[in-house]
Backbone as XML, in Angstrom:
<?xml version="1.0"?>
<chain id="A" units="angstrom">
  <residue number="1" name="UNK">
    <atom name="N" x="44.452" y="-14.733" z="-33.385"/>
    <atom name="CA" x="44.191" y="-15.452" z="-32.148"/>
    <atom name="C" x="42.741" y="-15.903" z="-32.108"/>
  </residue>
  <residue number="2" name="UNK">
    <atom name="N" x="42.390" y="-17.102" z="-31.505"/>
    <atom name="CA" x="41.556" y="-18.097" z="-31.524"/>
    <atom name="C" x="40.658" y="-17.319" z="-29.895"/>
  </residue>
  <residue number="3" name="UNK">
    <atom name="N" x="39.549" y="-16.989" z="-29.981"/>
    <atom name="CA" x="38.887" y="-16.876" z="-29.035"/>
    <atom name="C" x="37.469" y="-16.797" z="-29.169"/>
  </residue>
  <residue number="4" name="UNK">
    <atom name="N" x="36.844" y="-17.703" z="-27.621"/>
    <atom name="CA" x="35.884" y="-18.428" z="-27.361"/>
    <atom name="C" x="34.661" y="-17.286" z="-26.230"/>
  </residue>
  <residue number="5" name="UNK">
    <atom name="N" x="33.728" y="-17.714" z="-27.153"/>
    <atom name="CA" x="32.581" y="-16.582" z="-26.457"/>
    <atom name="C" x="31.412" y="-17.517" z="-26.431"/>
  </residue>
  <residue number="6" name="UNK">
    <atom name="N" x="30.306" y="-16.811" z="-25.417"/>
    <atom name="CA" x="28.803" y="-18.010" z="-25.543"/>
    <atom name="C" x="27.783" y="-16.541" z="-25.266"/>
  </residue>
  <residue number="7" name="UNK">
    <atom name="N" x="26.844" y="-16.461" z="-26.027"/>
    <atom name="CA" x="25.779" y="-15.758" z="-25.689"/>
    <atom name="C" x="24.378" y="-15.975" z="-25.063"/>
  </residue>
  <residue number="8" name="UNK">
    <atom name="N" x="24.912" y="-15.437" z="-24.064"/>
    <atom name="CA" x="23.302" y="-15.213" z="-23.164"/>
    <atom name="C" x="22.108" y="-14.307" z="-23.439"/>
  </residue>
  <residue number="9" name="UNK">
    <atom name="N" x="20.946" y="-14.973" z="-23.018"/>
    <atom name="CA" x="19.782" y="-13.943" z="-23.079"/>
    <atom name="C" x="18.513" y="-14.696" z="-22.092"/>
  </residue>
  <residue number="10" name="UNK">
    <atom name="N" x="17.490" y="-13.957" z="-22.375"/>
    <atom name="CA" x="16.807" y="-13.972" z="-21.217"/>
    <atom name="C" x="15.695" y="-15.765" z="-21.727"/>
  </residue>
  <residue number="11" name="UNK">
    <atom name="N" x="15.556" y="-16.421" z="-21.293"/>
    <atom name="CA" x="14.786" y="-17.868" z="-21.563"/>
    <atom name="C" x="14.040" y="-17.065" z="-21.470"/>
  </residue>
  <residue number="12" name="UNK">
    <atom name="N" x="12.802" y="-17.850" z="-22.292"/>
    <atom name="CA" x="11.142" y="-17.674" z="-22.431"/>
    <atom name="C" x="10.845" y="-18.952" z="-21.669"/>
  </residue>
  <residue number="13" name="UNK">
    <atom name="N" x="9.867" y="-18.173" z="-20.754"/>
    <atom name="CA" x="9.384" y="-19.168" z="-19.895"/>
    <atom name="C" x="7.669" y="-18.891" z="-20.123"/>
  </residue>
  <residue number="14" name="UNK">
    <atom name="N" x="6.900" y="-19.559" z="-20.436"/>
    <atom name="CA" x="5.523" y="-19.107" z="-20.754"/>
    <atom name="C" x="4.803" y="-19.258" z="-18.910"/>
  </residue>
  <residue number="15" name="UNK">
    <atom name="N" x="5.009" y="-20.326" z="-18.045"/>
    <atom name="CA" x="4.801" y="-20.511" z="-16.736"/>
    <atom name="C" x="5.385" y="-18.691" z="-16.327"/>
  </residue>
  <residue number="16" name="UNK">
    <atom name="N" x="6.612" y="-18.210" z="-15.850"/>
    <atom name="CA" x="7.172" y="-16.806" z="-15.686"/>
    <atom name="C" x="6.312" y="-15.762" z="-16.373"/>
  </residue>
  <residue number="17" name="UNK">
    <atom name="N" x="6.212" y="-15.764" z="-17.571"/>
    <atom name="CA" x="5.372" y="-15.061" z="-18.331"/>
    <atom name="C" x="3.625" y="-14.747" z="-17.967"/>
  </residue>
  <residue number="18" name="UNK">
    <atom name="N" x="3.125" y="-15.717" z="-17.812"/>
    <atom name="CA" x="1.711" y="-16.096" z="-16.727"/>
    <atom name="C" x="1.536" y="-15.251" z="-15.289"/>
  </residue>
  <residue number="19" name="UNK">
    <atom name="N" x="2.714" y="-15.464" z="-15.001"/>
    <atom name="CA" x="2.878" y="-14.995" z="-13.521"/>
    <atom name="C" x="2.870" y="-13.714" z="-13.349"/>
  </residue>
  <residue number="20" name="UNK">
    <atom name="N" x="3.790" y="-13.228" z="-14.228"/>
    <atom name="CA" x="4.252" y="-11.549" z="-14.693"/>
    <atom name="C" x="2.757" y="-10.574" z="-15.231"/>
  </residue>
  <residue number="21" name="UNK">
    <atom name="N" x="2.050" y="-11.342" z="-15.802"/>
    <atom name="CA" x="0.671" y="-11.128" z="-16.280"/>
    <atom name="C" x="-0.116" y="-10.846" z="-15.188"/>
  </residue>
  <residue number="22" name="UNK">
    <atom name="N" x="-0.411" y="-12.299" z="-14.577"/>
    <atom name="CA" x="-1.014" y="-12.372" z="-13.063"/>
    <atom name="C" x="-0.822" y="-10.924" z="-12.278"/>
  </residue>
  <residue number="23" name="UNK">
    <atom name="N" x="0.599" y="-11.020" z="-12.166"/>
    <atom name="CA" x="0.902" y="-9.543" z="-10.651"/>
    <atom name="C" x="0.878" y="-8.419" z="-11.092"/>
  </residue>
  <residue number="24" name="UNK">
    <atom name="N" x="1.060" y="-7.941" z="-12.816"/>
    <atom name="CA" x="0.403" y="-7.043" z="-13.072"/>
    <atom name="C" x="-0.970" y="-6.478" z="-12.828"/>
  </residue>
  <residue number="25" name="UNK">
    <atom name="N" x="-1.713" y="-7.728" z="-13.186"/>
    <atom name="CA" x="-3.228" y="-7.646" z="-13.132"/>
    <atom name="C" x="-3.854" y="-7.087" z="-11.945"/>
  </residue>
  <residue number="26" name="UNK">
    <atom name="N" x="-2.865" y="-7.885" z="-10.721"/>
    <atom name="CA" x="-3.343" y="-7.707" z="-9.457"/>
    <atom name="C" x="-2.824" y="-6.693" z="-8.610"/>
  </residue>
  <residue number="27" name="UNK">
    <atom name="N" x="-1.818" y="-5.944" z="-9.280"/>
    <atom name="CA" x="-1.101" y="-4.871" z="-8.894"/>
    <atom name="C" x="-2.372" y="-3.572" z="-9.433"/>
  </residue>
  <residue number="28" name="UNK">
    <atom name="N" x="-2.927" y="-3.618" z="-10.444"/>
    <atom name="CA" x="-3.598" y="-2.506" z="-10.621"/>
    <atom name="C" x="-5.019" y="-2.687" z="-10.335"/>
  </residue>
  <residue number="29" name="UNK">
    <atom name="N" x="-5.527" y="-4.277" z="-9.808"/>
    <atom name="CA" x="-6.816" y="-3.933" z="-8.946"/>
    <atom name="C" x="-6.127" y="-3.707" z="-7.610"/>
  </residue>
  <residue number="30" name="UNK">
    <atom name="N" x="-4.831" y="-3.309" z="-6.903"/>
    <atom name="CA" x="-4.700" y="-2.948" z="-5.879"/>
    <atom name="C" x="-4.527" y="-1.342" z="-5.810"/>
  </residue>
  <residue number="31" name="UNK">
    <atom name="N" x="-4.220" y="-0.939" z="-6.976"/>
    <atom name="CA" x="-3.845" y="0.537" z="-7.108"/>
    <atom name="C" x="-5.292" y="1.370" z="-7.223"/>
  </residue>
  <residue number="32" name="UNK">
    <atom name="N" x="-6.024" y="0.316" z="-8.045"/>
    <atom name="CA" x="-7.770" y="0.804" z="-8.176"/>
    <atom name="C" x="-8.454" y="0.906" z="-6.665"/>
  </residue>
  <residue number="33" name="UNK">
    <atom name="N" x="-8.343" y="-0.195" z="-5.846"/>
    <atom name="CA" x="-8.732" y="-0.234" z="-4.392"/>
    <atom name="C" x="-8.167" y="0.726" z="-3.884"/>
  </residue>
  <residue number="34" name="UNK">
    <atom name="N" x="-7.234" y="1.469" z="-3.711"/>
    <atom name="CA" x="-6.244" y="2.100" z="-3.292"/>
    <atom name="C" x="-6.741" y="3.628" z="-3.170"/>
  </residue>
  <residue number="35" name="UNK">
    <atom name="N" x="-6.915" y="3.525" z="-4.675"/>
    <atom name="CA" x="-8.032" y="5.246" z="-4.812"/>
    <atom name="C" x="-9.069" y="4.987" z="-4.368"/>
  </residue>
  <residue number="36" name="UNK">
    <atom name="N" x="-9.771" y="3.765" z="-4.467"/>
    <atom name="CA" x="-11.335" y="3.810" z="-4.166"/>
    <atom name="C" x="-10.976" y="4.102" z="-2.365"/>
  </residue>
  <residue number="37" name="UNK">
    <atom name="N" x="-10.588" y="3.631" z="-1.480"/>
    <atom name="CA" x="-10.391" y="4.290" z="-0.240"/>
    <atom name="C" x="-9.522" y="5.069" z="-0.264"/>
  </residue>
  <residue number="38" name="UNK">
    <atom name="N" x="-9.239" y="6.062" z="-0.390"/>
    <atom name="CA" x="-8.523" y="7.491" z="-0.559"/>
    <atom name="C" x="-9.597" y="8.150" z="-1.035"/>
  </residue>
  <residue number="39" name="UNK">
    <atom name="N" x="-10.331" y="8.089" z="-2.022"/>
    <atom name="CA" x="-11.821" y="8.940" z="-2.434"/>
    <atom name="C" x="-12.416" y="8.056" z="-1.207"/>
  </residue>
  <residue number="40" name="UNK">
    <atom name="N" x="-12.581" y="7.410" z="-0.476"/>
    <atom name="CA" x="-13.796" y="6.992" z="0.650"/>
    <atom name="C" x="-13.558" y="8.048" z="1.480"/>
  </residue>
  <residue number="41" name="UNK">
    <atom name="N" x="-11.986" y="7.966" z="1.895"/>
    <atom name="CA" x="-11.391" y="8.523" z="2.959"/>
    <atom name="C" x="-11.587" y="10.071" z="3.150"/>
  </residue>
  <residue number="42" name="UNK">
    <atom name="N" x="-11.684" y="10.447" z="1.424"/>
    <atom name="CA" x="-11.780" y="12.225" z="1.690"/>
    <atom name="C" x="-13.174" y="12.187" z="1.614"/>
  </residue>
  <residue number="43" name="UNK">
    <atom name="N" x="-14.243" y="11.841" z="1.168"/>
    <atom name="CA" x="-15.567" y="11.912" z="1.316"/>
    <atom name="C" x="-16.662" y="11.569" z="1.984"/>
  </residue>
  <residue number="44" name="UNK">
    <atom name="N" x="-16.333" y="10.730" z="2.633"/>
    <atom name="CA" x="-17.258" y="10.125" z="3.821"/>
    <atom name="C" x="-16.663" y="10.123" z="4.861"/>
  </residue>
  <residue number="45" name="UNK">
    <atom name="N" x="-15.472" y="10.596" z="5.673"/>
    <atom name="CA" x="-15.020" y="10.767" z="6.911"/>
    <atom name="C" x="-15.049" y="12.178" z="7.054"/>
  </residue>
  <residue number="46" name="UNK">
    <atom name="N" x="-15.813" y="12.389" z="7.765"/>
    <atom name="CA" x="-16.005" y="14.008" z="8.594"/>
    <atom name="C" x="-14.475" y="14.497" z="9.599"/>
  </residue>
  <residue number="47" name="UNK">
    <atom name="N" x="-14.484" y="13.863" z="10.346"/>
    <atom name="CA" x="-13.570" y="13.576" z="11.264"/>
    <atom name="C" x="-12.300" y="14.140" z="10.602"/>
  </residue>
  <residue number="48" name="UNK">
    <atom name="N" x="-11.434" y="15.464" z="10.571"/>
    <atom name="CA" x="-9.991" y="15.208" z="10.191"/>
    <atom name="C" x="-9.210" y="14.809" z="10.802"/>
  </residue>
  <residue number="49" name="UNK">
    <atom name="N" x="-9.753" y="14.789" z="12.015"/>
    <atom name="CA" x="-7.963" y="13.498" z="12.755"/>
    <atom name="C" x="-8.447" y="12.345" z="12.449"/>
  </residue>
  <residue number="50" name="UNK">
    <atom name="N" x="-9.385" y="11.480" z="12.443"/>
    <atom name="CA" x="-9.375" y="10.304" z="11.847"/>
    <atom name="C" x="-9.310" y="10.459" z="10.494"/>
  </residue>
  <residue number="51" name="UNK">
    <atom name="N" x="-9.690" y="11.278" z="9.550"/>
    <atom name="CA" x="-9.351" y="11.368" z="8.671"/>
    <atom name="C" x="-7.800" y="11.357" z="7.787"/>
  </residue>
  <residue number="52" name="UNK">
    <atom name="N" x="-6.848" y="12.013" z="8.504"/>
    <atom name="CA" x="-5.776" y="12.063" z="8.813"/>
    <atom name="C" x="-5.175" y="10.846" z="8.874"/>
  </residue>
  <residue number="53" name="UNK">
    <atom name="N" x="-5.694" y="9.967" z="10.534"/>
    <atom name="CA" x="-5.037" y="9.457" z="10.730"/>
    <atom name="C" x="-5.116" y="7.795" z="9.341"/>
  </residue>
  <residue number="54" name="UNK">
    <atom name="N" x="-6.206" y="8.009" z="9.269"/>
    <atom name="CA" x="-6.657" y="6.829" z="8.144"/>
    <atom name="C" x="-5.311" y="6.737" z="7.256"/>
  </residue>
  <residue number="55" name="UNK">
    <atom name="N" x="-5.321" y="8.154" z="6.482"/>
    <atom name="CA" x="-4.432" y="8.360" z="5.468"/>
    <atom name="C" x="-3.163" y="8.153" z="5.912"/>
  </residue>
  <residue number="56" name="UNK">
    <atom name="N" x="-2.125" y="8.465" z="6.936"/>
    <atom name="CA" x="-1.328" y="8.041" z="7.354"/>
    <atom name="C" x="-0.712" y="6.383" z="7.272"/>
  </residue>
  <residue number="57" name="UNK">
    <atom name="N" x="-2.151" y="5.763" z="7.902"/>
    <atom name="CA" x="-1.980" y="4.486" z="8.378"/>
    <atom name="C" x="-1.959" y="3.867" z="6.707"/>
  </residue>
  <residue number="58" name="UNK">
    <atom name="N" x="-3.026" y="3.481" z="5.742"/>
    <atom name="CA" x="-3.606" y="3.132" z="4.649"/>
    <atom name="C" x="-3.281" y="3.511" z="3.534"/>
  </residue>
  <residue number="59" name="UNK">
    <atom name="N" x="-2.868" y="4.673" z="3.483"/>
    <atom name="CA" x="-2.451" y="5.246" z="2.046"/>
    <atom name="C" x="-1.290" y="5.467" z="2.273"/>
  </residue>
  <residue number="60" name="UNK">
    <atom name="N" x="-0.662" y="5.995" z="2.832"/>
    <atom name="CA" x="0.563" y="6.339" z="2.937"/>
    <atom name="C" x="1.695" y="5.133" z="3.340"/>
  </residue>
  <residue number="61" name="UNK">
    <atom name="N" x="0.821" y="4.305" z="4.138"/>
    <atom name="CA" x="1.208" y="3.084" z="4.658"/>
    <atom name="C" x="2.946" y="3.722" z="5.954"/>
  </residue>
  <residue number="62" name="UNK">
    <atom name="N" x="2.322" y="4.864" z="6.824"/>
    <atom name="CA" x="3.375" y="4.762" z="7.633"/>
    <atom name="C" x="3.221" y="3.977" z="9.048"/>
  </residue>
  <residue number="63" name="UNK">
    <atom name="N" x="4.867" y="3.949" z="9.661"/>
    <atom name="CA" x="4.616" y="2.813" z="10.897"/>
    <atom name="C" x="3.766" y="3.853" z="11.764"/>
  </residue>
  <residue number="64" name="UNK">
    <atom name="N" x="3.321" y="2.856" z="13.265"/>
    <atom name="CA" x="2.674" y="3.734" z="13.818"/>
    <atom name="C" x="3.786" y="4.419" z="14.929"/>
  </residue>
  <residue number="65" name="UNK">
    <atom name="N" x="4.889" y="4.508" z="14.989"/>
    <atom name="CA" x="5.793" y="5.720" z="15.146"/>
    <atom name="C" x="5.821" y="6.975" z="14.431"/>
  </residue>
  <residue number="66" name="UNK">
    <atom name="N" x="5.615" y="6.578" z="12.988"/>
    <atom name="CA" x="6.225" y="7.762" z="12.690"/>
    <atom name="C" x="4.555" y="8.692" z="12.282"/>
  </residue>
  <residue number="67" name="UNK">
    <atom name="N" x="3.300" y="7.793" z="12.723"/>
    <atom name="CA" x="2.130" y="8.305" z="12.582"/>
    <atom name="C" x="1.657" y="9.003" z="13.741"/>
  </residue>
  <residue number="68" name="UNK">
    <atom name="N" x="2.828" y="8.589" z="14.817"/>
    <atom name="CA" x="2.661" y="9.303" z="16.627"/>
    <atom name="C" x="3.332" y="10.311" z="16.254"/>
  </residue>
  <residue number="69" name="UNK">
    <atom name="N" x="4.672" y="10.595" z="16.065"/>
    <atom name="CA" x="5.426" y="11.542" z="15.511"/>
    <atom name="C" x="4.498" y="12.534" z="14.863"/>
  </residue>
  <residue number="70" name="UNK">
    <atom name="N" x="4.077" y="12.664" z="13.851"/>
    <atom name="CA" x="3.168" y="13.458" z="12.762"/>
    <atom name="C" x="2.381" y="13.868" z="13.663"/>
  </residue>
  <residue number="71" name="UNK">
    <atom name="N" x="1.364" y="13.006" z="14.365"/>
    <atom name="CA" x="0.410" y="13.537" z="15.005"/>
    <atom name="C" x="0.251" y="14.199" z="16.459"/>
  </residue>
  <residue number="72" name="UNK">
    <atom name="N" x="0.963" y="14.029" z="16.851"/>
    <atom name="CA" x="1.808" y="14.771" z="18.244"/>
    <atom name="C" x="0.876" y="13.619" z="19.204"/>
  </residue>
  <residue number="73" name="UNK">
    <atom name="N" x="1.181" y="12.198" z="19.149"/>
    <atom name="CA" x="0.419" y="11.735" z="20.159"/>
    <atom name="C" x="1.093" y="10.654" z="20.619"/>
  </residue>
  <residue number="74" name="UNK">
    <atom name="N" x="0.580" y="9.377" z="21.376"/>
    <atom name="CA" x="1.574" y="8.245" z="21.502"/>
    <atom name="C" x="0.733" y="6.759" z="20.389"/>
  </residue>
  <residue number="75" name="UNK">
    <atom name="N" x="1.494" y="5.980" z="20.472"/>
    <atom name="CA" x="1.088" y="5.065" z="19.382"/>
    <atom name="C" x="-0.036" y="4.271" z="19.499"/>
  </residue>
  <residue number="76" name="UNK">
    <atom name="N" x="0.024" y="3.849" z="21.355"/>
    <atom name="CA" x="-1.146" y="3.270" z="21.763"/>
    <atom name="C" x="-2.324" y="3.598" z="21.843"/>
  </residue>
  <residue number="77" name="UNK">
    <atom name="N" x="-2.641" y="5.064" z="22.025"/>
    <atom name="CA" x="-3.634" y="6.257" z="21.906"/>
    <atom name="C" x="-4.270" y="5.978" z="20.551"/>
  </residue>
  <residue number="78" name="UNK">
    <atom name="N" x="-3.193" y="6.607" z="19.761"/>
    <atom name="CA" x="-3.681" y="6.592" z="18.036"/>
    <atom name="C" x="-3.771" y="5.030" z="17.791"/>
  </residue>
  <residue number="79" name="UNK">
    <atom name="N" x="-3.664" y="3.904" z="17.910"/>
    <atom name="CA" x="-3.927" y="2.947" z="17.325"/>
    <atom name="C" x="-5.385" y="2.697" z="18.247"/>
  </residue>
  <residue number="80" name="UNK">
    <atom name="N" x="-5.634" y="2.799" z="19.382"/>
    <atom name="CA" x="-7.064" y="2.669" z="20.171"/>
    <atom name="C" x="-8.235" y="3.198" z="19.169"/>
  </residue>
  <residue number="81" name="UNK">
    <atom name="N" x="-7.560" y="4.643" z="19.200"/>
    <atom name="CA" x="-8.441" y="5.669" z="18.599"/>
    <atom name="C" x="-8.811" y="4.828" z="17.127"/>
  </residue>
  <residue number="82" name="UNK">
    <atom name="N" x="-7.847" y="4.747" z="16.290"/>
    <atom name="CA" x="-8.435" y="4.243" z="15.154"/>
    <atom name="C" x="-9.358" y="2.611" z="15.038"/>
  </residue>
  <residue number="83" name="UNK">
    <atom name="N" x="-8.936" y="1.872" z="16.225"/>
    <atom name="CA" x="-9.533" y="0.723" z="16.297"/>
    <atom name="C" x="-11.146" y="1.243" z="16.554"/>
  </residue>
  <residue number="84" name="UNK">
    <atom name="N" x="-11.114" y="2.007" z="17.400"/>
    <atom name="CA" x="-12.904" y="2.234" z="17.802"/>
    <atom name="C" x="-13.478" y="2.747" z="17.109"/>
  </residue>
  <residue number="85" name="UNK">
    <atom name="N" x="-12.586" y="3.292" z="16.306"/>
    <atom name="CA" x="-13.484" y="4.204" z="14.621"/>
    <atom name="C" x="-13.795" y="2.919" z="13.685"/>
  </residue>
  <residue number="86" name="UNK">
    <atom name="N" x="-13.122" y="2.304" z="13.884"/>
    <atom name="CA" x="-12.876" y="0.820" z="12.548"/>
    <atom name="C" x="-14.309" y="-0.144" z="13.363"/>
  </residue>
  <residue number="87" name="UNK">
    <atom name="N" x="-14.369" y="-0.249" z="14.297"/>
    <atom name="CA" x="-15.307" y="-1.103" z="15.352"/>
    <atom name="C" x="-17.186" y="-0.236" z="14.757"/>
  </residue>
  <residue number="88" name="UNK">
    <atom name="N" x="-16.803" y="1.145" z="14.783"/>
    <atom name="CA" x="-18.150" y="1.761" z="14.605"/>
    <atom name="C" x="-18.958" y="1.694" z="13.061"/>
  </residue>
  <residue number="89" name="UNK">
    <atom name="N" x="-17.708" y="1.331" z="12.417"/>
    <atom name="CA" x="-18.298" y="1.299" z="10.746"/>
    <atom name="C" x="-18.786" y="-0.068" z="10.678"/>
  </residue>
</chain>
């Protein structure tokens, strides 16, 4: 019996390829920034509830529910609070 097949694979795209390069690149000066405030965060903030709350918000990247939650407070409070810390630097 007579049967018909076609093989696929992935195109080379050198434009795709560029790009893939690109967001690598920029994925690990974001991961580098990332530690560099996380080492800011544990060394130059005295403060452990702002300290805390930094890490929550920035590193951890949680909403500010579930950063009220954690912190036993309300969202508007903790987001004030961190705005007037952010205002003083």
């Amino acid at each position: 019996t007579e049967h018909s097949f076609s093989i696929e694979g992935i195109e080379h795209n050198p434009l795709l390829e560029k790009r893939r390069r690109l967001l690598k690149k920029k994925q690990k000066e974001l991961e580098n920034l990332k530690y560099d405030l996380e080492e800011y965060i544990n060394t130059e903030i005295k403060d452990e509830h702002i300290r805390q709350l930094l890490e929550y918000k920035y590193i951890d990247d949680y909403s500010w529910v579930k950063i009220a939650n954690k912190m036993h407070g309300t969202e508007d409070a903790l987001r004030m609070e961190l705005k007037r810390f952010l205002e003083k630097i």
